[in-house]
C-alpha beads as a LAMMPS data file, in Angstrom:
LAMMPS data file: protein, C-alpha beads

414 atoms
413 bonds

1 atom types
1 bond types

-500.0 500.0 xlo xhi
-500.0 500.0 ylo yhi
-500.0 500.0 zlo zhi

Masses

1 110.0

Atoms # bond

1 1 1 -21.263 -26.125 14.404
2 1 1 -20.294 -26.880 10.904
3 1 1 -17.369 -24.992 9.439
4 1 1 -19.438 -23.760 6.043
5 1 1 -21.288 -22.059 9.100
6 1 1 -18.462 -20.021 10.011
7 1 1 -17.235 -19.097 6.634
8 1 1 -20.283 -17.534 5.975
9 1 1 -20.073 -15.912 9.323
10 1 1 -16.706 -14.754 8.109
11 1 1 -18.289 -13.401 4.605
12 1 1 -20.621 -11.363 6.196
13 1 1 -17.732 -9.427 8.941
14 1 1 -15.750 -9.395 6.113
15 1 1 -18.312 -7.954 4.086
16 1 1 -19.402 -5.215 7.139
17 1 1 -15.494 -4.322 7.488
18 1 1 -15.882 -3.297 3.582
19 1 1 -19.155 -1.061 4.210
20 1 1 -16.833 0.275 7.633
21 1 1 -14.197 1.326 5.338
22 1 1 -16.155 3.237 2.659
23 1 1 -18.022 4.693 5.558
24 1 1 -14.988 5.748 7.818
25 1 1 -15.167 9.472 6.964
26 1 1 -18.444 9.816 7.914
27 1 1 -17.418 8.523 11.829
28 1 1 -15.448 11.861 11.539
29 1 1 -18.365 13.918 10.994
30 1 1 -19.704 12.400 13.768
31 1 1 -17.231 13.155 16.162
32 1 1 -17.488 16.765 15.612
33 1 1 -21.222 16.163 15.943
34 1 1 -21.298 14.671 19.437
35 1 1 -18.120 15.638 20.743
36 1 1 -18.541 14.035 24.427
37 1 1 -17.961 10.641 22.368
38 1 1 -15.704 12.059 19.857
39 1 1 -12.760 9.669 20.543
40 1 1 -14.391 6.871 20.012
41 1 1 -15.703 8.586 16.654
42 1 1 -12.100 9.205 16.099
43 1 1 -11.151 5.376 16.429
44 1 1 -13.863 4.306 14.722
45 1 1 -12.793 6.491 11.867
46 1 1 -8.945 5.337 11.804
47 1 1 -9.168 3.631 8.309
48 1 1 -6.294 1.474 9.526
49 1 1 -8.150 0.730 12.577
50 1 1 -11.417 -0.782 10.543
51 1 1 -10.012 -4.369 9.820
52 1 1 -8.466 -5.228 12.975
53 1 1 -11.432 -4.564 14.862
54 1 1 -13.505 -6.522 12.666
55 1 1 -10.882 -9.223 12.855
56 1 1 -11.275 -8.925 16.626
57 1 1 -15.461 -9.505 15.738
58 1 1 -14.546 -11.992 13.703
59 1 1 -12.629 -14.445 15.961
60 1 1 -15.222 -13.390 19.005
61 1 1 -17.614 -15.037 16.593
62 1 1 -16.057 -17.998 16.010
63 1 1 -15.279 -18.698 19.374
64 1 1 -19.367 -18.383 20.256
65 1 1 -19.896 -20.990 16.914
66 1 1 -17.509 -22.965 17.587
67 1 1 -15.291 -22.876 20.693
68 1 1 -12.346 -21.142 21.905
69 1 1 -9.442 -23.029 21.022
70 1 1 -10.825 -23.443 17.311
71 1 1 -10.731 -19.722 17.060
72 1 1 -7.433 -19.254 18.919
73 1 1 -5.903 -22.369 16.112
74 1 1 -6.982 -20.234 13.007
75 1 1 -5.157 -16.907 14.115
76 1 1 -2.344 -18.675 14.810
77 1 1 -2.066 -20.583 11.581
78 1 1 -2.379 -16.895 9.976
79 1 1 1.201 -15.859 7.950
80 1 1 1.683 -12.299 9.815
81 1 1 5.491 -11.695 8.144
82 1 1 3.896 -9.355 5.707
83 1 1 2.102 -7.071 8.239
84 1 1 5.384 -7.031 10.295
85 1 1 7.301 -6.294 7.413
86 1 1 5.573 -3.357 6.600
87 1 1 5.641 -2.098 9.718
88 1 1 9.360 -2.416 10.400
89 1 1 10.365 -0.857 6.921
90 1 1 8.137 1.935 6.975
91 1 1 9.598 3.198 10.563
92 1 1 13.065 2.739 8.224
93 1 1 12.157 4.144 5.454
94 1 1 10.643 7.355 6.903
95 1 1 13.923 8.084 9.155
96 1 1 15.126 11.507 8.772
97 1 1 18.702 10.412 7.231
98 1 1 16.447 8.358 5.246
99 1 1 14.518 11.041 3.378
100 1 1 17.344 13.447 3.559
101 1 1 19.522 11.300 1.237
102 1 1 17.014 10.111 -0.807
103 1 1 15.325 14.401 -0.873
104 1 1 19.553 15.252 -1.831
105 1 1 19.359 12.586 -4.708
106 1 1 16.134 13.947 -6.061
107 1 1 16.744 17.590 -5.881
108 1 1 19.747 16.962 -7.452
109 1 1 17.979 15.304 -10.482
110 1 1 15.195 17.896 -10.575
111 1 1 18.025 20.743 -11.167
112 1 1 18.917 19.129 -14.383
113 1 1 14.848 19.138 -15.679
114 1 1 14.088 21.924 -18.002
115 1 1 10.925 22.765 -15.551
116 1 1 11.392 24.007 -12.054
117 1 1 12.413 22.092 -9.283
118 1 1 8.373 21.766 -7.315
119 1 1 7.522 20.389 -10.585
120 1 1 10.064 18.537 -11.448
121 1 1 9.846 16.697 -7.738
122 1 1 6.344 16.253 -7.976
123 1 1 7.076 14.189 -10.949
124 1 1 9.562 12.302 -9.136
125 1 1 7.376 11.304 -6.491
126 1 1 4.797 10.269 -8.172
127 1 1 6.978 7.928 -10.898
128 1 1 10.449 7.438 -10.002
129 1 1 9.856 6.472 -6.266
130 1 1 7.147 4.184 -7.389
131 1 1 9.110 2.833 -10.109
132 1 1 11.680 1.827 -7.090
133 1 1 10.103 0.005 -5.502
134 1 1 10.779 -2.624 -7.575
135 1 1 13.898 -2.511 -5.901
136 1 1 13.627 -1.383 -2.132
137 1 1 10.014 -2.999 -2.137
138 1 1 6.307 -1.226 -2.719
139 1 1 5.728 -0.475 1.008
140 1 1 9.577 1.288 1.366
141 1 1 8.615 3.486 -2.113
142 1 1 5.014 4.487 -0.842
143 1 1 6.542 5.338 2.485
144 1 1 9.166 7.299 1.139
145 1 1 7.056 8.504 -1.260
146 1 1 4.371 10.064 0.812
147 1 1 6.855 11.505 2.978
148 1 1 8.648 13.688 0.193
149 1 1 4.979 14.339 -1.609
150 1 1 3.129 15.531 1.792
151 1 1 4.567 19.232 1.878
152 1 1 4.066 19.701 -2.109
153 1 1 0.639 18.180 -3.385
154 1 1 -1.360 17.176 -0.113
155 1 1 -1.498 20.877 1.212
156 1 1 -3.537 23.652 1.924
157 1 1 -4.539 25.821 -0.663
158 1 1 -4.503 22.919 -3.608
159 1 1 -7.956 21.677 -4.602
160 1 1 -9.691 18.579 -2.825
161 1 1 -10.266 16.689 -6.069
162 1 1 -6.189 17.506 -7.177
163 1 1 -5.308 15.876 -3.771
164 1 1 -7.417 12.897 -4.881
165 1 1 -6.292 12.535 -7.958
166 1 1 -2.691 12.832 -7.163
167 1 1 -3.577 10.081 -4.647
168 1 1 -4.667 7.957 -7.067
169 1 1 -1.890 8.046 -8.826
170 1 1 0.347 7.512 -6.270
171 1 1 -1.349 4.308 -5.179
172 1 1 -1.965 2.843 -8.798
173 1 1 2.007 3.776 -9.997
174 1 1 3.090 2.361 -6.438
175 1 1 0.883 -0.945 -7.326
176 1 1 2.351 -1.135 -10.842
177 1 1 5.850 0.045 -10.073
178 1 1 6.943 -2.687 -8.298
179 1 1 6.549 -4.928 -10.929
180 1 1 9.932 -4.989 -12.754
181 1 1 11.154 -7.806 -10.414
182 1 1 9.634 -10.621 -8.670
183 1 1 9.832 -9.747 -5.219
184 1 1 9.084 -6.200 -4.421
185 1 1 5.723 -6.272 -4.835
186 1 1 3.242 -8.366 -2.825
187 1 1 0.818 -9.753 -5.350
188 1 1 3.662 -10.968 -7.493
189 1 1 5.472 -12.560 -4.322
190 1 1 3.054 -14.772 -3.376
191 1 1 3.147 -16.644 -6.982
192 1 1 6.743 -16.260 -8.320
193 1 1 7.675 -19.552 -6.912
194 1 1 4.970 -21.294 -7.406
195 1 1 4.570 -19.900 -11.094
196 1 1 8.547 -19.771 -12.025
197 1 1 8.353 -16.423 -12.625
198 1 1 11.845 -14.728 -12.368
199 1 1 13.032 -11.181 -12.625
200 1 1 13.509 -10.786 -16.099
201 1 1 10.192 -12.714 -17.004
202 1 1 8.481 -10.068 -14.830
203 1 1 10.642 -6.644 -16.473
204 1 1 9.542 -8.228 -19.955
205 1 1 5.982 -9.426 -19.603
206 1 1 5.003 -6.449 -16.950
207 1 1 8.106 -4.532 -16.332
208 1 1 7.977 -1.987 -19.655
209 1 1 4.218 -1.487 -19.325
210 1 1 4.331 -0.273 -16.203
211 1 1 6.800 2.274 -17.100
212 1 1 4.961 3.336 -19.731
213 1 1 1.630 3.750 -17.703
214 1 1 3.651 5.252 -14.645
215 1 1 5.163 7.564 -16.650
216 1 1 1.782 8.651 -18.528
217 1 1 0.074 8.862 -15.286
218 1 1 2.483 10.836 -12.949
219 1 1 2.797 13.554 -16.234
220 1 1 -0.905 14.051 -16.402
221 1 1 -1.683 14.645 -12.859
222 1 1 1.766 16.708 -12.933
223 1 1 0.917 18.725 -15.747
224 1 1 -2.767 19.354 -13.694
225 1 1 -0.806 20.373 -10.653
226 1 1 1.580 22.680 -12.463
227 1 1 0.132 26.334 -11.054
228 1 1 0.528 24.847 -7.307
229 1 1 3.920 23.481 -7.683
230 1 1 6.008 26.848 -8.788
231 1 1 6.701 28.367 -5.740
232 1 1 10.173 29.385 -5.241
233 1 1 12.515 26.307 -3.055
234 1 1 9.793 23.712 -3.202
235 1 1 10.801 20.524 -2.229
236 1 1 14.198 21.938 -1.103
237 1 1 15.577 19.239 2.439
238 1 1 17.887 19.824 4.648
239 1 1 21.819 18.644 3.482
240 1 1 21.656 14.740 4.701
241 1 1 24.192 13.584 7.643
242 1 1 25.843 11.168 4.827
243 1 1 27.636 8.979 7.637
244 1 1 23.910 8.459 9.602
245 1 1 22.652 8.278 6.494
246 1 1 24.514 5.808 4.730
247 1 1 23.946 3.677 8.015
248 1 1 20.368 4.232 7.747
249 1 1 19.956 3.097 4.324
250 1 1 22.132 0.164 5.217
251 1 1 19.161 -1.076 7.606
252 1 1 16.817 -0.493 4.526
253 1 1 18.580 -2.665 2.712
254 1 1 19.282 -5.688 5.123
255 1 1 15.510 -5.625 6.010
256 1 1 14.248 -5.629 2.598
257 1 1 16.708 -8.767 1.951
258 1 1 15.565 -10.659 4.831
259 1 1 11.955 -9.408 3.923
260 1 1 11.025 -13.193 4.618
261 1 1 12.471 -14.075 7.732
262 1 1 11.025 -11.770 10.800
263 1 1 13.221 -13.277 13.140
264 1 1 16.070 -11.657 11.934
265 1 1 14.565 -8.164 10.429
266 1 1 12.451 -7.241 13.756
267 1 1 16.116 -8.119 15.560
268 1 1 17.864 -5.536 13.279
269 1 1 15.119 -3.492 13.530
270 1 1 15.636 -3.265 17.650
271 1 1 19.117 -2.595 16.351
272 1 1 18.175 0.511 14.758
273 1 1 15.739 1.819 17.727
274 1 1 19.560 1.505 19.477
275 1 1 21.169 3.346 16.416
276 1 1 18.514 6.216 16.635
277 1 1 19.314 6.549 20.222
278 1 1 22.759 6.771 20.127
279 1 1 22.613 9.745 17.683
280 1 1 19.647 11.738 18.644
281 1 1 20.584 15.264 16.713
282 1 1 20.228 13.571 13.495
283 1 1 16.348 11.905 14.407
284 1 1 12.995 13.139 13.978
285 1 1 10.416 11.205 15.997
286 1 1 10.078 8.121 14.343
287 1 1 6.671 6.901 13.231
288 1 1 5.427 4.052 15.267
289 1 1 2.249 4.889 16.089
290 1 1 1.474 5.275 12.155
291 1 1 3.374 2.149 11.475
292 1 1 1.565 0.222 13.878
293 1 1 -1.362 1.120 12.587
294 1 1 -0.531 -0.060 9.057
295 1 1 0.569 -3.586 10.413
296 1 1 -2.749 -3.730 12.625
297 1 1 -4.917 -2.820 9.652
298 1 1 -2.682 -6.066 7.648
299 1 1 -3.013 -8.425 10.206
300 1 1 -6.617 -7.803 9.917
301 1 1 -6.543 -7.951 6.554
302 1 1 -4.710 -11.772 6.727
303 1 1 -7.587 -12.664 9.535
304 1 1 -10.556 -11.627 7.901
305 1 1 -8.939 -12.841 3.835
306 1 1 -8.638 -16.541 4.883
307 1 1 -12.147 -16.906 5.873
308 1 1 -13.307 -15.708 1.854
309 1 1 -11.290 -18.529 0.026
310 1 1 -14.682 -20.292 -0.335
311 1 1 -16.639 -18.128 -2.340
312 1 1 -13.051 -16.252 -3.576
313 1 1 -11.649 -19.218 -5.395
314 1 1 -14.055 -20.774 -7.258
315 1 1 -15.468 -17.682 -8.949
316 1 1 -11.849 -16.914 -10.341
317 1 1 -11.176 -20.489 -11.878
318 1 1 -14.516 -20.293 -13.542
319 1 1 -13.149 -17.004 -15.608
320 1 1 -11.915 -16.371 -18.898
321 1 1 -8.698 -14.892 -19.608
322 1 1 -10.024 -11.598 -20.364
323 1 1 -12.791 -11.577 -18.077
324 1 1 -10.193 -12.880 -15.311
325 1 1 -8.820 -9.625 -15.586
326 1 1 -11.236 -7.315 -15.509
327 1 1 -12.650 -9.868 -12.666
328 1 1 -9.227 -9.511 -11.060
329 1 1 -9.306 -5.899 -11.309
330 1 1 -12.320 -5.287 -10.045
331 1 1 -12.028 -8.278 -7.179
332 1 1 -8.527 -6.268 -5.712
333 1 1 -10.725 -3.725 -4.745
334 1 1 -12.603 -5.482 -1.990
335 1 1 -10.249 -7.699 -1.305
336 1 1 -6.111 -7.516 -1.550
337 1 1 -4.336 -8.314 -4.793
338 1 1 -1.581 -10.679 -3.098
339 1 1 -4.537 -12.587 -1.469
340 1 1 -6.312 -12.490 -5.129
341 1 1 -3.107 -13.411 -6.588
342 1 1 -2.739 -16.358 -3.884
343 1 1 -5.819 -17.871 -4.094
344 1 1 -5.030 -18.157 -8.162
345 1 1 -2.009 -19.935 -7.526
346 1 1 -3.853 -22.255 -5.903
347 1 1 -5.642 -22.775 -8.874
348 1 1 -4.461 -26.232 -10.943
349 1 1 -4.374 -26.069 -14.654
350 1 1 -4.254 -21.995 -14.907
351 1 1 -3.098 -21.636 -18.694
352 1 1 0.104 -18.990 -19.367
353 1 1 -2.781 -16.429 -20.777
354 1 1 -5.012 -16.647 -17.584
355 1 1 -1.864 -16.593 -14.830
356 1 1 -1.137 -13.077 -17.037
357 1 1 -4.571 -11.505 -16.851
358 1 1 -4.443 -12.518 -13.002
359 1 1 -1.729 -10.770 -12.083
360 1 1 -1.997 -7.534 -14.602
361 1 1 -5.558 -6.913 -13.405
362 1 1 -4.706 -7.459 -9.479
363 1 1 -1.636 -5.142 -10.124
364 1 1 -3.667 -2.686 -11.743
365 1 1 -6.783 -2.321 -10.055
366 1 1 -4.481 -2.157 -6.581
367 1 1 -4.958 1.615 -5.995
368 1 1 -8.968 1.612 -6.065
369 1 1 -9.254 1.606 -2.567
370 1 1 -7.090 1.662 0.709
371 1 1 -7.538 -2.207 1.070
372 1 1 -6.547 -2.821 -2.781
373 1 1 -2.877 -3.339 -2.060
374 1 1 -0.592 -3.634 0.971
375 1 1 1.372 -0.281 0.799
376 1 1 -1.662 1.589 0.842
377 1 1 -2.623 1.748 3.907
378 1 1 0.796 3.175 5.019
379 1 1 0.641 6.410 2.526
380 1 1 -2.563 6.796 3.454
381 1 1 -2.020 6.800 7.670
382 1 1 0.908 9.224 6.086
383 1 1 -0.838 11.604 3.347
384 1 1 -4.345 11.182 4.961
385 1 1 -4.211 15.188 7.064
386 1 1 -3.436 16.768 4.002
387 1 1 -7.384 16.096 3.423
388 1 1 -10.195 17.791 4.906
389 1 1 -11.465 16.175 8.314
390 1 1 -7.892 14.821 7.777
391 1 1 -9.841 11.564 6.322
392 1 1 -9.568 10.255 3.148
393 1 1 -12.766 9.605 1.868
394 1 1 -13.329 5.873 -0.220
395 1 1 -15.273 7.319 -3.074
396 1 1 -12.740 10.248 -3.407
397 1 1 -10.063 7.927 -3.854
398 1 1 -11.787 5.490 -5.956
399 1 1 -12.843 8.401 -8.587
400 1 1 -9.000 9.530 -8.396
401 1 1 -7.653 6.273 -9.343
402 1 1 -10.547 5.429 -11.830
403 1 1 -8.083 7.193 -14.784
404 1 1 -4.583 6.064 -13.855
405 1 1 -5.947 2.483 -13.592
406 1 1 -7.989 2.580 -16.516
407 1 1 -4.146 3.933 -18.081
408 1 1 -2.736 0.708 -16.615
409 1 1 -5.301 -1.483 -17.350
410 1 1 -4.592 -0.264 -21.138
411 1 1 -1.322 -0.934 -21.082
412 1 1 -1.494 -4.505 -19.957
413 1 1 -4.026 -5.532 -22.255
414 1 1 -1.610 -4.309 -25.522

Bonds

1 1 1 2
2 1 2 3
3 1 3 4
4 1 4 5
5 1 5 6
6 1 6 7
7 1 7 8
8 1 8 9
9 1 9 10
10 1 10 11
11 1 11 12
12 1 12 13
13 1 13 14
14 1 14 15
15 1 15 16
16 1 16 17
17 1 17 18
18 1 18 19
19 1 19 20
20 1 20 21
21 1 21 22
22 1 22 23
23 1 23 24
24 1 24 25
25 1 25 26
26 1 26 27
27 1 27 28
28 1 28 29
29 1 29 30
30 1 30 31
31 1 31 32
32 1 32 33
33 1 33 34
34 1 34 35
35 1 35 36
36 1 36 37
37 1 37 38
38 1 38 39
39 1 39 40
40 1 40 41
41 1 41 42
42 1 42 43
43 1 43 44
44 1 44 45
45 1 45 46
46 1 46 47
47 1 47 48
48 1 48 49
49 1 49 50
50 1 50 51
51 1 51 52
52 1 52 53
53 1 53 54
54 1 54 55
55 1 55 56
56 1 56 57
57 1 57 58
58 1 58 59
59 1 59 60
60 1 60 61
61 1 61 62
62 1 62 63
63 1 63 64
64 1 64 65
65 1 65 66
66 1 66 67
67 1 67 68
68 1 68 69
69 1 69 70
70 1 70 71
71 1 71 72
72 1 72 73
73 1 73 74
74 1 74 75
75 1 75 76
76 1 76 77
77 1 77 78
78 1 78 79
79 1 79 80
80 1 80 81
81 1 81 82
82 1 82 83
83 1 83 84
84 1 84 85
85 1 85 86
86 1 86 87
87 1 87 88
88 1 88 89
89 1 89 90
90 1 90 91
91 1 91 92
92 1 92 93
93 1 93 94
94 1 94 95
95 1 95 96
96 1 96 97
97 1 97 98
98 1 98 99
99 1 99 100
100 1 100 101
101 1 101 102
102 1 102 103
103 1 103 104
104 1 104 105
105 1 105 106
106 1 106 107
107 1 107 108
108 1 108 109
109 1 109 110
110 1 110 111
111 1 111 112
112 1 112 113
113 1 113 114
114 1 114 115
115 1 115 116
116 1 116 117
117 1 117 118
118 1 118 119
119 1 119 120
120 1 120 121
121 1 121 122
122 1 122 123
123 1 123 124
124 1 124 125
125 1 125 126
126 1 126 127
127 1 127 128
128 1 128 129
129 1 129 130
130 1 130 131
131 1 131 132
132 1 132 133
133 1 133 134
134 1 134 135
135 1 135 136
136 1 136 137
137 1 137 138
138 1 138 139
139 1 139 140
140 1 140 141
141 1 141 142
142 1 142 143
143 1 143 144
144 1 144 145
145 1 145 146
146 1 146 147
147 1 147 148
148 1 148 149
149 1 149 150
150 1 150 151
151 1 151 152
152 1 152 153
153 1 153 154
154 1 154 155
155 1 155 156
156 1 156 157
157 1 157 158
158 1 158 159
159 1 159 160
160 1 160 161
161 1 161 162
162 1 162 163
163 1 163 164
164 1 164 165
165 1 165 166
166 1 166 167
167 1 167 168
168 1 168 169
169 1 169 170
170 1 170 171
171 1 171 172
172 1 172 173
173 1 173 174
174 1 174 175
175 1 175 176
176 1 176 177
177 1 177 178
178 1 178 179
179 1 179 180
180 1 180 181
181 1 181 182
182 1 182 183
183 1 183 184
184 1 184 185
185 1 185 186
186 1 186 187
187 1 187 188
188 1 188 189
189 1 189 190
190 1 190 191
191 1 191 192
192 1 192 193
193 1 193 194
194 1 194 195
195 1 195 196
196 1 196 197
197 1 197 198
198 1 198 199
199 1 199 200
200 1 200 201
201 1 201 202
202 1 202 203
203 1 203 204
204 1 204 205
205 1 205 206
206 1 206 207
207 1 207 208
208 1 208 209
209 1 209 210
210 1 210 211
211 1 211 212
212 1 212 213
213 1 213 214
214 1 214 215
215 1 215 216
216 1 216 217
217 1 217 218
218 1 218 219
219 1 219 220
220 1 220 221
221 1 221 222
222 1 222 223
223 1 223 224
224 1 224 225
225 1 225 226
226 1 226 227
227 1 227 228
228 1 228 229
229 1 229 230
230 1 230 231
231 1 231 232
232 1 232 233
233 1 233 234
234 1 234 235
235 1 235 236
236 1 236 237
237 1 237 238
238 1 238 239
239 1 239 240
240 1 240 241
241 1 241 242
242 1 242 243
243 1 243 244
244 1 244 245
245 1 245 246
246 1 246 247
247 1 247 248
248 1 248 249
249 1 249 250
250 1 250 251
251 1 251 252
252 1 252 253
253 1 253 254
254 1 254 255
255 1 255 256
256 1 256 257
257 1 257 258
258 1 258 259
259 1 259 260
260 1 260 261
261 1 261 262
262 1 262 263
263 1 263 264
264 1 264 265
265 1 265 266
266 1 266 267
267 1 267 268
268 1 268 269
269 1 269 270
270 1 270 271
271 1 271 272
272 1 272 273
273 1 273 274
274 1 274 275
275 1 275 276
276 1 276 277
277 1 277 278
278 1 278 279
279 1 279 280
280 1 280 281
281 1 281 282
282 1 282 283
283 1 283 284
284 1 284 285
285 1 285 286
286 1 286 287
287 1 287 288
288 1 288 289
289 1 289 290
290 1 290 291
291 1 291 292
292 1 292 293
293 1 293 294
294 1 294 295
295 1 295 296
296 1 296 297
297 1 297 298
298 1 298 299
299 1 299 300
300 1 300 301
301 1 301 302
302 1 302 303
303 1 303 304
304 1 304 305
305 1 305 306
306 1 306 307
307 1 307 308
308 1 308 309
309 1 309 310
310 1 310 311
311 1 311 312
312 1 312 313
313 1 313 314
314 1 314 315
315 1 315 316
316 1 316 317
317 1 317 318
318 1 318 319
319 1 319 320
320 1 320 321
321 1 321 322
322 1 322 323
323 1 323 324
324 1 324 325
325 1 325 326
326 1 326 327
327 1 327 328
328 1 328 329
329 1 329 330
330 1 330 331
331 1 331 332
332 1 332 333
333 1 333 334
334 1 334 335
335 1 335 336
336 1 336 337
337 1 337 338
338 1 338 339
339 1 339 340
340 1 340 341
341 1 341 342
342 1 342 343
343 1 343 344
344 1 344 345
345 1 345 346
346 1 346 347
347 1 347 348
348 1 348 349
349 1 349 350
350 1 350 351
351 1 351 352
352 1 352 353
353 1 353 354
354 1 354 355
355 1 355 356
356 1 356 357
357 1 357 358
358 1 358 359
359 1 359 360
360 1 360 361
361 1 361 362
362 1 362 363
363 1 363 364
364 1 364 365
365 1 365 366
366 1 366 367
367 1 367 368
368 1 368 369
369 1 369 370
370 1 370 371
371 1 371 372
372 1 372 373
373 1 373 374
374 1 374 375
375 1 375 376
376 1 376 377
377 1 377 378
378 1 378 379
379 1 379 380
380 1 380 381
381 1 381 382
382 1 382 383
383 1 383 384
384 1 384 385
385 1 385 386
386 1 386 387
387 1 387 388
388 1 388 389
389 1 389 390
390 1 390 391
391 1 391 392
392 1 392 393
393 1 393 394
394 1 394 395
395 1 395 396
396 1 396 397
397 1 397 398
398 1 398 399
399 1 399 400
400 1 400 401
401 1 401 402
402 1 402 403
403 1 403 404
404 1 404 405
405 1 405 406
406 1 406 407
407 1 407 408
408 1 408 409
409 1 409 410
410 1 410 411
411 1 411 412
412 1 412 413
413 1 413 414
């Protein structure tokens, strides 16, 4: 069986998984419909769950086109430090000592704001957690993110289309945010070396816009949130453990420095299960099961991408500058901007311009959808019961990102 065989075998899963994805909230329905099959509904409707098991379709099919041991080589030649990654740091990152120290910090800052503390922490977590994760990495900031947002914007009693919209901009500021340095966020990892692209090339090419356009976007949706967020001793946390704390934000940062070497992060992450252990009182349960479903719905991701290189890579090197972008843009949300990204470094002869456009319109398209960027998945497994059917529905989140990417998209084209 020839291989062009079973990349268009892989198109076509890859293409169903899509359709799955923007049709996971209706599985929901269905499980209150026919309840005696509801938890398979249930699974089926796991957004995070939709590209491993397609990945799982995929690799059944090309061991029936092809033969075992060709499918079993192609997983294994997959890159899965990204998936693991993400898992291991947003188990960190959503420790109680964790969100404690960082909830201390932020309360702290939102009693000096000349607006009251819900709204002033609202704004917070929707542009200065975003905007560090250019520091602690995107997948850390959505995590921790989510976490402090959860009990103030995705609640009862605020409007469904609010929740979206807040959502949005969470997801589009988180994409952007992480952009003042070259190794925070994913799309921007996978062609800094290749490209030459340092830290200060990326805070003065992309750095300042995104401020600008997180900024603009987190005071918008603020400002439209503003008659939820006044009630008296939102946002207020519980006064951090600093010792437990400072230990847990120690583990944060020696995994996001040795963000490329899983060897030695998912040992100091079975370090920190021991840690946890040892001192109980100060734990919530952690969040594995949320976590793991992240990394499964990456992993998937990585199976199902390298099968579209094919069709993927040719259509961008036949692109303008500007029309790379919008191309970009729109491409990141059916695909994954660091795969986008990746496949253009790949590209010989990419002029300064078009290596630009590339990356600003895979950074700013990245909070279309769920599969647009790698931190989204985990703040939406985190943010996703706040919603009704506790689903998050595709087109509700693409219409809630349409502005605050159309904001970014401005803002990289100046």
């Amino acid at each position: 069986m020839t291989t062009s065989t079973i990349e268009l075998a892989g198109a076509i899963i890859f293409a169903l998984a899509l359709v799955h994805t923007f049709a996971a909230k209706a599985f929901e329905k269905l499980a209150t419909r026919y309840p005696r099959h509801a938890g398979l509904f249930h699974l089926l409707g796991e957004v995070e769950v939709v590209f491993g098991f397609w990945a799982c379709v995929l690799v059944i099919a090309m061991a029936l086109l092809a033969d075992g041991a060709h499918a079993v080589a192609y997983v294994e030649s997959r890159h899965y430090t990204e998936p693991l990654f993400v898992f291991v740091v947003m188990v960190i990152a959503a420790s109680r000592p964790v969100l404690e120290a960082v909830g201390a910090l932020l309360n702290g800052l939102a009693r000096l704001a000349p607006v009251n503390t819900g709204l002033a922490l609202a704004w917070m977590g929707l542009a200065l957690v975003p905007l560090a994760g250019s520091l602690v990495t995107e997948p850390a900031a959505m995590t921790i993110a989510a976490l402090m947002l959860a009990p103030q914007v995705f609640r009862p009693g605020i409007p469904e289309w609010m929740k979206y919209g807040a959502l949005g901009v969470l997801f589009v500021n988180v994409s952007i945010g992480g952009t003042l340095t070259s190794y925070a966020a994913p799309p921007v990892l996978m062609v800094a070396g290749t490209w030459g692209w340092d830290s200060l090339f990326m805070a003065t090419h992309f750095g300042w816009r995104a401020v600008l356009a997180v900024a603009v976007n987190a005071t918008v949706i603020t400002w439209l949130l503003r008659p939820h967020l006044g009630a008296p001793g939102a946002g207020t946390l519980a006064k951090p453990a600093w010792s437990v704390s400072i230990v847990h934000l120690l583990f944060l940062v020696a995994v996001v420095l040795l963000a490329h070497h899983p060897v030695l992060f998912l040992g100091l992450f079975l370090l920190f299960l021991g840690y946890t252990q040892a001192y109980p009182k100060h734990q919530d349960a952690l969040i594995l099961k949320e976590a793991l479903l992240v990394g499964y719905f990456l992993a998937g991701l990585v199976v199902l991408g390298g099968m579209q290189q094919w069709w993927l890579q040719p259509l961008v090197s036949n692109m303008g500058p500007t029309t790379l972008f919008f191309g970009a843009l729109g491409l990141t949300a059916v695909t994954d901007n660091a795969a986008l990204t990746y496949l253009g470094s790949l590209i010989a002869g990419l002029s300064d311009q078009a290596k630009y456009m590339l990356m600003a319109g895979a950074v700013a398209g990245g909070g279309l959808t769920v599969i647009a960027n790698a931190p989204n998945p985990a703040g939406a497994a985190l943010l996703r019961r706040g919603f009704q059917d506790e689903s998050i529905s595709a087109l509700g989140l693409l219409l809630g990102a349409a502005a605050p990417t159309a904001v970014a998209a401005v803002m990289f084209l100046l």
